[in-house]
C-alpha positions in Angstrom: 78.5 9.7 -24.5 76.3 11.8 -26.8 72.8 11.6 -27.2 71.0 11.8 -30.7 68.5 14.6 -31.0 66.3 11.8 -32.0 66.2 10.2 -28.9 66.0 13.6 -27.1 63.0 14.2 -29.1 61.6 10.8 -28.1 62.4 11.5 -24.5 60.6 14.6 -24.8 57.3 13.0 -25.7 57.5 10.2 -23.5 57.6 13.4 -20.7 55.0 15.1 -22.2 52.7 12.2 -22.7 53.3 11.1 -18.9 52.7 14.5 -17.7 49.6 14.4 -19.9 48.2 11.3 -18.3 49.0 12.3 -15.0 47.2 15.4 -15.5 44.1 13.6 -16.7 44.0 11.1 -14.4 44.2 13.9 -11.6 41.3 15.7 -13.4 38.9 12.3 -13.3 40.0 12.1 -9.7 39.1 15.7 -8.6 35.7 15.5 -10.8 34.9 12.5 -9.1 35.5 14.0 -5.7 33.9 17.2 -6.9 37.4 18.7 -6.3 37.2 21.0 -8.9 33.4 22.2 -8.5 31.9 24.4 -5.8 30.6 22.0 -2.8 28.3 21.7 0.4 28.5 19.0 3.2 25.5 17.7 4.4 25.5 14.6 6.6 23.0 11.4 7.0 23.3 8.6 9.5 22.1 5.8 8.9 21.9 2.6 11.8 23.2 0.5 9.0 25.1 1.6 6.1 25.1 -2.0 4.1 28.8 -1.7 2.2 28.3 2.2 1.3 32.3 3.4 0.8 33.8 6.7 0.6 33.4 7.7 -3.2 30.4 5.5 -3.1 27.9 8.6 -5.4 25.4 10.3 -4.3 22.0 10.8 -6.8 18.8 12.8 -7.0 16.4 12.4 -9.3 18.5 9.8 -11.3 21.4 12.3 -11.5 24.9 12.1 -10.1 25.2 15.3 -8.2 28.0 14.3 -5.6 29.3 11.8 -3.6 30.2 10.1 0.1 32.7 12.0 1.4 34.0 10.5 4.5 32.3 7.9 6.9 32.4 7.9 11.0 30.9 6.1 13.6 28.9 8.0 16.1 27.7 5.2 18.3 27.0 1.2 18.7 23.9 2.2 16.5 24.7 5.4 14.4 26.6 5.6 11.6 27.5 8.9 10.0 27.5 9.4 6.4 29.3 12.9 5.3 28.1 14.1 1.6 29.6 16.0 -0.6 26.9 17.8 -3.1 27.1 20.4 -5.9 26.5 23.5 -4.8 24.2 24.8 -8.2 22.0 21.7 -6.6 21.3 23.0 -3.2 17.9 25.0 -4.7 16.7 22.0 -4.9 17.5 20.3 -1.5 14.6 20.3 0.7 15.4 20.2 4.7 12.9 17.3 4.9 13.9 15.4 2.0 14.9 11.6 2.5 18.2 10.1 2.2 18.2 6.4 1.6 21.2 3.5 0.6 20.1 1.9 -2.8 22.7 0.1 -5.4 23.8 0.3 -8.9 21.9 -2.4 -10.4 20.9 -5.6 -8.7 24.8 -6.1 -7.8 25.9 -3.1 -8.7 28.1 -0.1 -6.1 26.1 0.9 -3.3 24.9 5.2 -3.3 22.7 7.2 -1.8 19.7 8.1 -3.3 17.9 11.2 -2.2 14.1 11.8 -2.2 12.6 15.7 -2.9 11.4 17.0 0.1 8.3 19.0 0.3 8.1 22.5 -1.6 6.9 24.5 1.7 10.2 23.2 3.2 12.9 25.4 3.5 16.4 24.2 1.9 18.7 22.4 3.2 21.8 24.4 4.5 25.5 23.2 4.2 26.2 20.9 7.3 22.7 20.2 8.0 21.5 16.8 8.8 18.8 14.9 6.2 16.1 12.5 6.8 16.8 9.0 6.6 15.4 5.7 5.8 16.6 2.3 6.9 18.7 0.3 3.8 17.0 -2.6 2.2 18.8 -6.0 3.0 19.6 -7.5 0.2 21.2 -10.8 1.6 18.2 -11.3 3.2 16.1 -11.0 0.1 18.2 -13.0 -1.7 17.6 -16.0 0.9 14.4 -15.7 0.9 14.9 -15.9 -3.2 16.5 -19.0 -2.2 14.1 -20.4 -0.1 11.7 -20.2 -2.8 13.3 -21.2 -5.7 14.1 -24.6 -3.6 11.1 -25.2 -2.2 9.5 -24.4 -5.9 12.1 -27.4 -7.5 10.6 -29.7 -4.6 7.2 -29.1 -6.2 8.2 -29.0 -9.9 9.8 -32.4 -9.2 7.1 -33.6 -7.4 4.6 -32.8 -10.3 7.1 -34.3 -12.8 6.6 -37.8 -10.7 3.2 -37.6 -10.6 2.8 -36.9 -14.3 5.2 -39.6 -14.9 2.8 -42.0 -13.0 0.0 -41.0 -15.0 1.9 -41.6 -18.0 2.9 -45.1 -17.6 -0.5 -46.1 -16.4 0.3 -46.0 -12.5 -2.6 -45.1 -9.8 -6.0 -44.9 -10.5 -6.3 -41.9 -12.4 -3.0 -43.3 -14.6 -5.2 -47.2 -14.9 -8.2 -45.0 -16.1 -6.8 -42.5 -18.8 -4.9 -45.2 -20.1 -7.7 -48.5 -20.5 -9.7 -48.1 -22.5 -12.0 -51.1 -21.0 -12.0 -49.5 -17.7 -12.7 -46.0 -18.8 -16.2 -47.6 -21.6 -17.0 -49.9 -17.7 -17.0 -46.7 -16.1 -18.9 -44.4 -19.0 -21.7 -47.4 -18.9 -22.1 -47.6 -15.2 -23.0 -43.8 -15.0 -25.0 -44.2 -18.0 -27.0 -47.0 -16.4 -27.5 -44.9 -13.2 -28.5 -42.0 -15.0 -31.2 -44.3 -16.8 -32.3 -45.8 -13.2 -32.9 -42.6 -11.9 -35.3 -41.5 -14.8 -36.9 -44.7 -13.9 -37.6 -44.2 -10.6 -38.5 -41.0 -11.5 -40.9 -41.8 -13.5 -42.6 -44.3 -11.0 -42.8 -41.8 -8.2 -44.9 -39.1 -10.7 -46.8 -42.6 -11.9 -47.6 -43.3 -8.3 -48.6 -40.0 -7.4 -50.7 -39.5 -10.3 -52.7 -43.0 -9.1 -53.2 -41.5 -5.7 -54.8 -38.5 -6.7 -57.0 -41.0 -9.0 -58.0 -43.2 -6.5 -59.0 -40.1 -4.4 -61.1 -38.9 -7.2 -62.7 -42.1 -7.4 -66.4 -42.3 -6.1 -65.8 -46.1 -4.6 -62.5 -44.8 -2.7 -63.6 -41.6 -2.1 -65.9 -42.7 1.1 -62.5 -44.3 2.5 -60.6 -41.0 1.8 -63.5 -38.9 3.0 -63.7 -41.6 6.4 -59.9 -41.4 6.9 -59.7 -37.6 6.7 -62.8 -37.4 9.0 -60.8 -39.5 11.5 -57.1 -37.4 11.4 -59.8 -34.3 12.0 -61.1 -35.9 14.7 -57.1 -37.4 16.8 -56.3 -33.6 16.1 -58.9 -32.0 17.8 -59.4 -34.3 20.5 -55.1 -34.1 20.8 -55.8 -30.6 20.5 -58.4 -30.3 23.7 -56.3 -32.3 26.0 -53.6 -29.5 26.0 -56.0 -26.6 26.6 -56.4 -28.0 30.5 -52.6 -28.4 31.1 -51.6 -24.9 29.3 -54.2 -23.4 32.2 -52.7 -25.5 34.9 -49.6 -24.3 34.1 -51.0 -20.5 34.3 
């Protein structure tokens, strides 16, 4: 059977188009791998690596500059992280800088985020070890979030019922903001104690000011002078019978 040269030609460009594809999808691959960019290894370990996978990027300074290369277990507690990072960044790769897991987003991919290291530092060479820093745990901050947005419905509902109560005139505070009666009873009684207590008040500085005009009186003042003669006279006499015990004792 003969084929048409049209659908030769269509055969053609299905090719090239596939072949096309294929090549771009093997050049997003190999830039995300840094496949087609000069690399250096530098390794982290980490006691817990909290879902980091391999691809999972790498960052510095809020800028993609590689990614996790491979992972391997070292021991029960060591976890070994293996980094692939551009080369034209290495300048800037401190031997002491700090390697810690951090996330996407709030749910976003895990990657590793590196901190600059000190300038007197010298850089970090390829297959050298960084600093780390333990990851955050994020399942336990999110029960924690949890535990607080439950225990913060317990008091919103609590409030609501309380609120409610005072509303429809239940409990003492709910009686008094909503009758009238009881509220004016209670406005009066502290009214009438504030009036008794300028009363009495008023006695007290009435009867002081009669005791100090019965003292200036000259037919009281002999009683005064006779009664102030007298506690004179208990105090000294109180005051001589301790004198002989105080020198007993000494």
């Amino acid at each position: 059977m003969n084929i048409s040269a049209g659908k030769k030609i269509k055969t053609g460009l299905f090719v090239l188009v596939s072949i096309a594809l294929l090549l771009l999808l093997l050049f997003l691959i190999g830039n995300h791998k840094n496949l087609f960019s000069n690399t250096i290894s530098v390794y982290a370990n980490f006691s817990n690596i909290a879902g980091t996978k391999e691809g999972n990027y790498v960052r510095f300074a809020g800028i993609n500059i590689g990614t996790v290369e491979s992972i391997k277990i070292i021991n029960d507690t060591t976890v070994q992280l293996q980094l692939s990072i551009e080369k034209k960044v290495q300048p800037y790769l401190k031997a002491d800088a700090l390697a810690s897991i951090g996330s996407d987003g709030l749910m976003g991919d895990k990657l590793i985020q590196i901190a600059p290291g000190t300038s007197a530092s010298p850089l970090v060479k390829d297959g050298g070890t960084l600093l780390t820093t333990p990851p955050v745990n994020v399942d336990k901050i999110m029960n924690n979030l949890a535990r607080v947005a439950d225990n913060a419905a317990v008091l919103t509902a609590g409030l609501s019922n309380i609120i409610d109560k005072v509303n429809n005139g239940k409990g003492s505070i709910g009686r008094l903001l909503g009758d009238t009666k009881l509220a004016n009873s209670l406005e009066s009684t502290i009214k009438n104690a504030n009036e008794t207590v300028g009363s009495i008040k008023k006695t007290a500085n009435s009867v002081t000011e009669n005791m100090q005009a019965a003292k200036s009186n000259f037919l009281l003042k002999g009683y005064f002078k006779k009664k102030e003669k007298q506690r004179i006279k208990d105090s000294t006499d109180k005051a001589q019978k301790l004198i002989p015990m105080a020198d007993k004792k000494n």
